[in-house]
N, C-alpha and C positions, 0 to 999 in steps of 0.2 A: 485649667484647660477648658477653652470652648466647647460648643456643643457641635460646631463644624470641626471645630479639628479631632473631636471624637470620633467623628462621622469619617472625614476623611480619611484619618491615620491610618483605621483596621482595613480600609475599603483599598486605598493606594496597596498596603501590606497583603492584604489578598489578593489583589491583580497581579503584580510584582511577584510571591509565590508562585500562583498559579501560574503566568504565563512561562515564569521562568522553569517550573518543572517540565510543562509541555512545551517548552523549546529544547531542550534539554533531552528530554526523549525521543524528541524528533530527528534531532541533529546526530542521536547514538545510533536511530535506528539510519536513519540515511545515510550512516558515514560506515556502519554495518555491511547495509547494502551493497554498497558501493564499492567498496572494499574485496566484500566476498564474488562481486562482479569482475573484477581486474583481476584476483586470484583466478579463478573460474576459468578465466582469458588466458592467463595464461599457463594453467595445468593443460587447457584444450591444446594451446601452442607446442607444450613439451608432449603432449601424446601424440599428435601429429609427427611434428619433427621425430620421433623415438618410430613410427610406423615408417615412415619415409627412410631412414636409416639402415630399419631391417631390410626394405625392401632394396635399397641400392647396393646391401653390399649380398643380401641373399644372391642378385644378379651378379655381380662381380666374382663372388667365389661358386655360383654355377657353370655361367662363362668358362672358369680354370680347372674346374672338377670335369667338364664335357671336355676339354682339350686331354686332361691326362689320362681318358678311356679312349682317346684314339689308337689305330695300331699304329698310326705316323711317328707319334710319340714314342711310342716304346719299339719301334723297329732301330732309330738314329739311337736310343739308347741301350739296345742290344749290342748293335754292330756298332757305333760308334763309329772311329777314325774307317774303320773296314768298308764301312759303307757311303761314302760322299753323300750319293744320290739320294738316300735316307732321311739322312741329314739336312738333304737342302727340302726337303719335302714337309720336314719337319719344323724348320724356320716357315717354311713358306703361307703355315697354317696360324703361324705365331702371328707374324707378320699383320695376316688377313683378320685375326682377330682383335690385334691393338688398332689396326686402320677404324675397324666396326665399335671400338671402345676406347674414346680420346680421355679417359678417366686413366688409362694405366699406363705410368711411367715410360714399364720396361715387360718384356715376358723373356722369360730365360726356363731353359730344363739341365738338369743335376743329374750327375752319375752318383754313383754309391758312392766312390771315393770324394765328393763333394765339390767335384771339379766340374762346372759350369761346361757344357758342351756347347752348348752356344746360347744367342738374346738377340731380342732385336736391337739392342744396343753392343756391339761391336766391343764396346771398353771391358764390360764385365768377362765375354769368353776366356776361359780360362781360370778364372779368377776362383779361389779355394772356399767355399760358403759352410765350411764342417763343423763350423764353431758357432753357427750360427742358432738360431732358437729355432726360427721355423723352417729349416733345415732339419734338424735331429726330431724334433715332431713329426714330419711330413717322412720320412725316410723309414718309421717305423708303423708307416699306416695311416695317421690321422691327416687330417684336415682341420689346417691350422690359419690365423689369424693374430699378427704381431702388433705391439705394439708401435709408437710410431717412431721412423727411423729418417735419416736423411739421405736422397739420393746423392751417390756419389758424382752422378753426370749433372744432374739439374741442381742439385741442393735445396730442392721442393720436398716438407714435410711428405713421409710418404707411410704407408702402412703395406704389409705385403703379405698377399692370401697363398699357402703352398697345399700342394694337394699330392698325395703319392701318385708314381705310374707304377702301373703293375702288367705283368703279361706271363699269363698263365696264372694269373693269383700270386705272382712272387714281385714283392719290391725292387725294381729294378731304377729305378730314381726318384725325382720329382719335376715337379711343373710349379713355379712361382709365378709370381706377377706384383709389381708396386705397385699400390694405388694412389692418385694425386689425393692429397687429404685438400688443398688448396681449391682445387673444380668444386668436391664437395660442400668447402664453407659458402666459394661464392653462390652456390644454387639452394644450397637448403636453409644454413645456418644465418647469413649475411641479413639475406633478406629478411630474416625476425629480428634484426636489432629498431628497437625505437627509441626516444628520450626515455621511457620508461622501463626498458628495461633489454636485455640481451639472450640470446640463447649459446650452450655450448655443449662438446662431447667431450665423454673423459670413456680412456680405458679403464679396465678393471682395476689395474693397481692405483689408479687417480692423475695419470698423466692427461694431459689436457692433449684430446683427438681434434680440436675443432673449434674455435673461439675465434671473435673477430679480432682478436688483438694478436696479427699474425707471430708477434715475437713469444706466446706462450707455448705454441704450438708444438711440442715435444721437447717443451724445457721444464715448464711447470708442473710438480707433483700436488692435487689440493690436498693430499690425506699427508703427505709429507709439511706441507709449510702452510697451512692452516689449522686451527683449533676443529673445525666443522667436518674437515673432509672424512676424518674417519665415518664420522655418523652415514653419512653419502654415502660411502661404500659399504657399509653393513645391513644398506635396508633396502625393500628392493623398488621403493618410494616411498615417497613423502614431502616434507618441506620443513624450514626451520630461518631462524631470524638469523643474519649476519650484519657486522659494520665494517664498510670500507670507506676508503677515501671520499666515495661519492655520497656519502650519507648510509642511514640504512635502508637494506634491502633484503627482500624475502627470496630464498634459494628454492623453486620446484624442480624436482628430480625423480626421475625413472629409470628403472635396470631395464637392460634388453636383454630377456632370455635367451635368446640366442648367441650373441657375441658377449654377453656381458659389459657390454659399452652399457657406458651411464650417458643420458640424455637431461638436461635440464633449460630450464627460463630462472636466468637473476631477474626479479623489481626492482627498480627503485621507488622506494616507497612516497618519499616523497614528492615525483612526478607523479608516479600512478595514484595518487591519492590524494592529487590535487584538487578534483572535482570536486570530495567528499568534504575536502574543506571549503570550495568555495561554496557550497550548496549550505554550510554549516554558518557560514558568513550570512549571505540571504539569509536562512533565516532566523538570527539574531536579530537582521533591520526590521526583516518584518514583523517580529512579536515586538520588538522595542515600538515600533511605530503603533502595532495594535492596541500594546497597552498604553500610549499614552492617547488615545483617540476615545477608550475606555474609561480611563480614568477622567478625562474632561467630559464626557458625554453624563458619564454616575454625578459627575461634581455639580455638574449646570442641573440636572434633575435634582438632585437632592437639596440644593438650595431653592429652588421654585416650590417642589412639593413638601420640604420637611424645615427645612434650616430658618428661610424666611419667614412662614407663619409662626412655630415653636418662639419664635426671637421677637417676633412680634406681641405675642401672647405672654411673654416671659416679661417684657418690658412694662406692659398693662400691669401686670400680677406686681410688679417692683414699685409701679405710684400707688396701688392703690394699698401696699403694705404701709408706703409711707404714709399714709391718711387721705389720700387724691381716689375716693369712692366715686368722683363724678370722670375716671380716666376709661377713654371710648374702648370698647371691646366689641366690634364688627365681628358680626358672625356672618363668615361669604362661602364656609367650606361647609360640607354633608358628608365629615368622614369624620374619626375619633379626636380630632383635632378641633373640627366641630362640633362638637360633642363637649368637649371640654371646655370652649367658648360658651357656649349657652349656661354651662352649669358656672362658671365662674361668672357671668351675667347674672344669671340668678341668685347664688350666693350675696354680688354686689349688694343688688337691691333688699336682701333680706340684711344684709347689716344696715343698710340705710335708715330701714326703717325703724330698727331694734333701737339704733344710737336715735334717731328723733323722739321715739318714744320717751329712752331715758331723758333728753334735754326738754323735755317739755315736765315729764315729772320733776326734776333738777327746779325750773322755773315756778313748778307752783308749790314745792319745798320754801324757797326762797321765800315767796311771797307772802307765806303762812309765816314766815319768819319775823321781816317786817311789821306783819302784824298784832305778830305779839310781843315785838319790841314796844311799838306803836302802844300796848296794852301797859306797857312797864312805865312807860312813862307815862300811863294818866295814873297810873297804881300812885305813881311816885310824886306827882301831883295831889291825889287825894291826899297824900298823906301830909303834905304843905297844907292844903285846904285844913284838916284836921286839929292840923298846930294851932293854927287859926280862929278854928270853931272851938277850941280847948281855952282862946283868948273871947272869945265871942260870948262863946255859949254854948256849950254837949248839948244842948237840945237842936239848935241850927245846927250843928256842925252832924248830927246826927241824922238829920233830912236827908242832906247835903252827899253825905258820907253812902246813906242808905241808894242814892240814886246814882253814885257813881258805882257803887258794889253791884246795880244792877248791870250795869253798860258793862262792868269788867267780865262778871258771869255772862252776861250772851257773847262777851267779842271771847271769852275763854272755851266756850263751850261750841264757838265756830270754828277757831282755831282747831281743836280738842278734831273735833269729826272731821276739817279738812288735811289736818296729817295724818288721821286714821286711815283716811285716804288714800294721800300718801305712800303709804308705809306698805301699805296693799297692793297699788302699783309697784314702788320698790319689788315687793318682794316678786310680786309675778313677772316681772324685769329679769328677777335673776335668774328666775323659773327657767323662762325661755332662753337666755342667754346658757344654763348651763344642758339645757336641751341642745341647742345649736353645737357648742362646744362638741358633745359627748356626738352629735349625728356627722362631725368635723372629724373626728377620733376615727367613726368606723368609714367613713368615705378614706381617710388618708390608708385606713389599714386595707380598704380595698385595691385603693390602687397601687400600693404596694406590692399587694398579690399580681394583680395584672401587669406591672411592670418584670414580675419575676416572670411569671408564665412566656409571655410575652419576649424575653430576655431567651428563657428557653427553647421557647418556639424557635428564634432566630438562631439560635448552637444549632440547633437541629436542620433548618433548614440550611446553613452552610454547608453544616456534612453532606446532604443531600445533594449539594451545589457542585465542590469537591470529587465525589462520586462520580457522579454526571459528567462534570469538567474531565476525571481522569478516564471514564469510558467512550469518549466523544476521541478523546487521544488518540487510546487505544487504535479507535476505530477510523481513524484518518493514518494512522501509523500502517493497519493492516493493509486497506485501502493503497498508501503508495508501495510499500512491499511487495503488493500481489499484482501492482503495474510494473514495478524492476524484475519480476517474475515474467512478466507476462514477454517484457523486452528481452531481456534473457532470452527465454522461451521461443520468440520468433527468429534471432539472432542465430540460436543452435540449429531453428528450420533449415534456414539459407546456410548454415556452414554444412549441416545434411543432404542437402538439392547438391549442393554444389558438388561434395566426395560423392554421392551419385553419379552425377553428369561426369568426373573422373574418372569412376569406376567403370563406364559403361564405355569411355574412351579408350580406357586398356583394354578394354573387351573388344572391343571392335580392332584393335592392335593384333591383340593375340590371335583373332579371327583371320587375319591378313597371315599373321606369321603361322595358323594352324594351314592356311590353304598353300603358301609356299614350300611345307615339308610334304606337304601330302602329294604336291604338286613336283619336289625334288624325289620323293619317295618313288612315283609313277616314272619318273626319269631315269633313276636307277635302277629300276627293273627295266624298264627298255632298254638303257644300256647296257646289263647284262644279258639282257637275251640276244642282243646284235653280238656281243664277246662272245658270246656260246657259238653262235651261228659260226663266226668268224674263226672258231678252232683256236688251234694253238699261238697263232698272231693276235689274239684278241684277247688272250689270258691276262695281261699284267690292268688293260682297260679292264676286264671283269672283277680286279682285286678293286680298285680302283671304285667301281660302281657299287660296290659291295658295302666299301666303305662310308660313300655315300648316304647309302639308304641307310647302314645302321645309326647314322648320324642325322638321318632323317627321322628316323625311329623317335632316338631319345629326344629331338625335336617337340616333334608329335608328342609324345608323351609328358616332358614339361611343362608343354603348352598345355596340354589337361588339366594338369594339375594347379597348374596357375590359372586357368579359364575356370575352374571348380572355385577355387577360392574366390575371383574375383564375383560369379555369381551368389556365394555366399555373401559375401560381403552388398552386391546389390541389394538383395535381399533385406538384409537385414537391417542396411541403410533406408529401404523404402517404407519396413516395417518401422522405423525409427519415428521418419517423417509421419505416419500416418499418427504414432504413438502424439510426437508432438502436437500436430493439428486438435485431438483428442485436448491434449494439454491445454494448449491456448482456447479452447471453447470454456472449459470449465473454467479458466482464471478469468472467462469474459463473465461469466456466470458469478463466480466471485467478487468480482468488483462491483457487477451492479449489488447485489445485496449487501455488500459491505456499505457503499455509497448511502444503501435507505437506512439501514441502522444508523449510521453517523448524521444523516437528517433528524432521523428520528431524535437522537441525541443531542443533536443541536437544537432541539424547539423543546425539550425536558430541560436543558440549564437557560435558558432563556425563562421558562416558569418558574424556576427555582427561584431565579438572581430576581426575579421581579418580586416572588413571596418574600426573599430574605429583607429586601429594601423596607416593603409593606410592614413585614414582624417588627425590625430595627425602628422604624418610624414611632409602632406605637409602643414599642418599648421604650424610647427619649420621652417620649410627651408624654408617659406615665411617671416618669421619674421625676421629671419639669413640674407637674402636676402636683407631686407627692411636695417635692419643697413648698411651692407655691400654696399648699392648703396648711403646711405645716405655718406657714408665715399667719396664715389668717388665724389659723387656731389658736396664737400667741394673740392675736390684736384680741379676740371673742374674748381672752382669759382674762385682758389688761378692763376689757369691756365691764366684764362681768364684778372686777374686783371693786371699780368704779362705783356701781351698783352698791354693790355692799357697804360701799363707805358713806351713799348717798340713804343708805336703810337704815344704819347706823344714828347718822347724824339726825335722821327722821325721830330716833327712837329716843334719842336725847332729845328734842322737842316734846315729844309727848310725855317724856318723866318733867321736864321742866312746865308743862301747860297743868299736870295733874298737881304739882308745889303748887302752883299759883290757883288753881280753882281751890287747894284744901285752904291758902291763904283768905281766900274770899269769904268761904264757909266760915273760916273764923272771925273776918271782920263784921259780917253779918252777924255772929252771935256777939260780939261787943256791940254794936247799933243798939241791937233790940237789950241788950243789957243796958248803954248809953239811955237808951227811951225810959226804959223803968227808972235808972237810976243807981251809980257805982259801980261802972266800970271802965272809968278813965284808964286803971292801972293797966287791965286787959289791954285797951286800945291801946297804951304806949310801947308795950311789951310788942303787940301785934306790928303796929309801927315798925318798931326796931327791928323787927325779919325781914320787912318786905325789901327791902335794900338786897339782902343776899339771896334774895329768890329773882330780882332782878339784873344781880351780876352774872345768872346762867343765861342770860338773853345780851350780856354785852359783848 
């Protein structure tokens, strides 16, 4: 494996991690968000809707609870058939109150025996209701609320509020009323349907009150013919995962403590959560895009500042293992890379000079060689001469002999001191050659060490990297969360502002309707005072007026009561808003210091990533370096052995020059033996060796 693909492998391998961690977390937390944002949306939609609910039918079964405390009421069901007049007086207020309320079917009032006395529908009078549910509730006292039923006249889903009449405090019938459940989807329920999801009502037992898909409407049980519904009705909110046709969807539901009507928003989850995934899309492209912008930008630096020199300097180190000592090594860097050029420059020259030195001692080995070849063959000469002078005459031959003995002894005694020489270079040759070696030895052990440190520096400084990487996350994570916060946040303002400005519009409502009772109140006391005045012709107008005011009364009085809440509810809507504003300062506050920590963050892994490169650089060039001195140390050792054999071959000259001087010593004493006279034998003898002291020189 190259040293770029070394380089590249970990580096691609950690960008590709890393980003893909912190895309990864990004897309959990923004698909989080986003998520818990559409939940949010619509838990707001079913507390609405569930508030809206109480309040239209609170009105509906108020409405029928004010009709059944009139005396109109309970006079036509006292007297009954006895009394027409009663009777028509008592329709006549039904009447007036379904004109003032196009929400109800029908209004009808019940004798004990459960026989319909009359409705504003014509079809029912008569009609037997004793079997009925909210019938037998409403007959013994209460004030009841049915599930949902079908009008017999329209065949519009209907639900129907009964309230007892009483006079004197005894049951004397009741007062019903149908409510369209149809008005109520198209105003409350309709309008929350979107692609993403639906709203519905269910009564208590789980019959469906209220759903856009008009065919469920008092056919559908959920706790009967779903696995989920029980849960629904056993809690008095919550939510919970379901699958239907349309995929799956998240079911929010709420109990009405007052009716026990169940209020909910179905998701679809995959409409509503479409965002989260195209959000999750984006940013796959854009970390796929960053990382490969990263990974070319690392690539093109790291070949300019590390990959190219190292390769460079590696190729240098490769001729000059091969024996190419004259191969160029430019030193143009002042970082550890230069540093290691200069010293492997230096190194160069110091074997250059080591190997000239040996070749020059090499050469005058050689030539001291020749020389005493050159000595062999006049020895070998004299000794012809001698054969000669042994034909001549021992006394010539003895001159003769004497004067070539001198020439042998000076050229052996030159020889003799210039391989002493030699041998002396030789050896200080090896001297420094295994100085070199051994100062070879601890450089390579050093930079070994420095490639480990170095190695380590760079683990550490990743972690460091990593760290930094997952805190900068972090802190961009927190940074968009606490802007989905912050939208949120502003979102709840304006639905806030808004049930305010609502609120203050019913108030202004009930204002109207508090100055019209006060205003019919003032009317029926004038009118009974004119009845008074007018004696006994004016009495039935004074029942009359009477009735009035008390109906102005409880006017006035519900309108209190509902003007008290709705001030509460201002209230507390404006305390809300103010609560909010509060909120959104502090997430403004939030985001900037989240934003300078993630600066700050971002300029700590930018110093990291720049340390790790620097560590990893001179950890390769120390490792490059370590091969590359181990290479020389082998050439110094091949150097040095060189050497030895050149000390060697020295030292065998100098045993072979010390034979030939003791030869000389002896031919000299045959001379001067030859001069006196008898010692031919000697010389022939001596003769007969010089041959084998001369085959160590061939």
């Amino acid at each position: 494996m190259t040293l770029k693909t070394k380089f590249i492998l970990p580096t691609l391998a950690l960008i590709i991690l890393g980003m893909s961690v912190s895309t990864w977390l990004t897309y959990r937390r923004s698909t989080e968000s986003l998520s818990a944002l559409a939940v949010e949306k619509a838990r707001g939609s079913a507390t609405s809707l569930l508030s809206a609910v109480e309040l239209w039918v609170d009105g509906a079964q108020n409405e029928i609870i004010t009709l059944s405390k009139t005396d109109e009421l309970a006079n036509a069901l006292t007297a009954g058939a006895n009394d027409p007049a009663a009777v028509e007086r008592a329709v006549a207020l039904l009447k007036d109150s379904a004109s003032r309320h196009p929400t109800f079917d029908s209004i009808l009032f019940v004798n004990t025996q459960g026989v319909v006395v009359n409705s504003t529908n014509v079809k029912l009078i008569g009609a037997n209701l004793e079997k009925r549910e909210y019938y037998q509730k409403a007959i013994v006292g209460q004030n009841f609320i049915s599930n949902p039923l079908f009008s017999v006249d329209s065949g519009e889903a209907v639900f129907v509020i009964a309230s007892p009449v009483r006079d004197d405090g005894k049951v004397v019938g009741i007062i019903a009323a149908g409510v369209k459940i149809g008005v109520f989807t198209d105003d409350f329920v309709k309008p929350l349907d979107t692609p993403a999801g639906y709203a519905f009502v269910l009564a208590p037992d789980g019959l469906v009150l209220a759903h856009h898909d008009n065919k469920l409407i008092g056919k559908f049980n959920i706790i009967k013919e779903t696995d989920y519904g029980g849960k629904i009705a056993s809690q008095q909110s919550g939510s919970l995962d379901a699958v239907s046709q349309g995929g799956e969807e998240l079911i929010i539901f709420e109990k009405s403590e007052r009716t026990g009507w169940i209020v909910g928003m179905v998701v679809n989850k995959d409409v509503a959560f479409a965002d989260a995934r195209s959000l999750g899309v984006l940013i796959l492209g854009m970390s796929a895009g960053q990382a490969v912008v990263l990974a070319v930008g690392i690539l093109l630096i790291l070949s300019i500042n590390v990959i190219c020199p190292i390769a460079s300097l590696v190729g240098a180190s490769t001729r000059i293992a091969d024996g190419n000592l004259d191969a160029p090594l430019d030193v143009t860097r002042k970082d550890e890379i230069g540093s290691l050029q200069r010293a492997m420059a230096k190194m160069v020259g110091n074997l250059k000079a080591m190997i000239g030195e040996a070749e020059e001692k090499g050469r005058v080995a050689v030539a001291e060689t020749e020389k005493a070849n050159v000595a062999m063959a006049e020895a070998h000469k004299a000794r012809e001469q001698a054969e000669k002078a042994r034909e001549q005459g021992m006394l010539q031959a003895a001159e003769q002999l004497e004067g070539v003995v001198d020439a042998v002894t000076a050229a052996s005694q030159s020889i003799s001191a210039q391989i002493e020489q030699s041998s002396q270079g030789s050896q200080e040759q090896s001297n420094r050659v295994a100085e070199t070696a051994t100062a070879m030895e601890e450089m390579n052990a050093t930079v070994i060490e420095v490639a480990q440190n170095a190695a380590q520096a760079a683990n550490t400084a990743t972690d460091a990297r990593q760290k930094a990487d997952e805190g900068s996350s972090v802190v961009a994570q927190v940074i968009r969360s606490i802007g989905d916060v912050q939208t949120s946040a502003l979102q709840l303002k304006d639905d806030m502002t808004r049930l305010g400005q609502q609120a203050q519009g019913i108030g202004q409502i009930m204002n109207v309707i508090s100055d019209i009772a006060d205003q019919t109140n003032l009317l029926a006391l004038n009118a009974a005072i004119e009845a008074a005045r007018a004696g006994e012709a004016g009495r039935g107008f004074a029942v009359v007026a009477d009735e009035v005011r008390k109906l102005a009364e409880k006017t006035m009085a519900a309108t209190k009561e509902v003007g008290d809440a709705i001030v509460g509810i201002q209230q507390g809507t404006s305390k809300n808003i103010d609560n909010v504003d509060q909120a959104v300062r502090r997430i403004d506050d939030a985001t900037g210091l989240a934003g300078q920590s993630g600066r700050a963050l971002e300029a700590i892994v930018e110093l990291v990533v720049q340390t790790t490169d620097q560590v990893r650089s001179i950890a390769t060039a120390s490792e490059e370096q370590s091969a590359t001195t181990e290479e020389i140390n082998r050439s110094v050792m091949d150097i040095n052995r060189i050497s030895a054999q050149t000390a060697d071959a020295l030292r065998q000259s100098a045993e072979a020059l010390a034979g030939l001087t003791e030869q000389t010593g002896i031919l000299r004493r045959l001379i001067d033996d030859m001069q006196v006279g008898g010692g031919s034998r000697e010389l022939a003898a001596a003769t007969d060796r010089r041959p084998k002291l001369a085959g160590r020189f061939g």
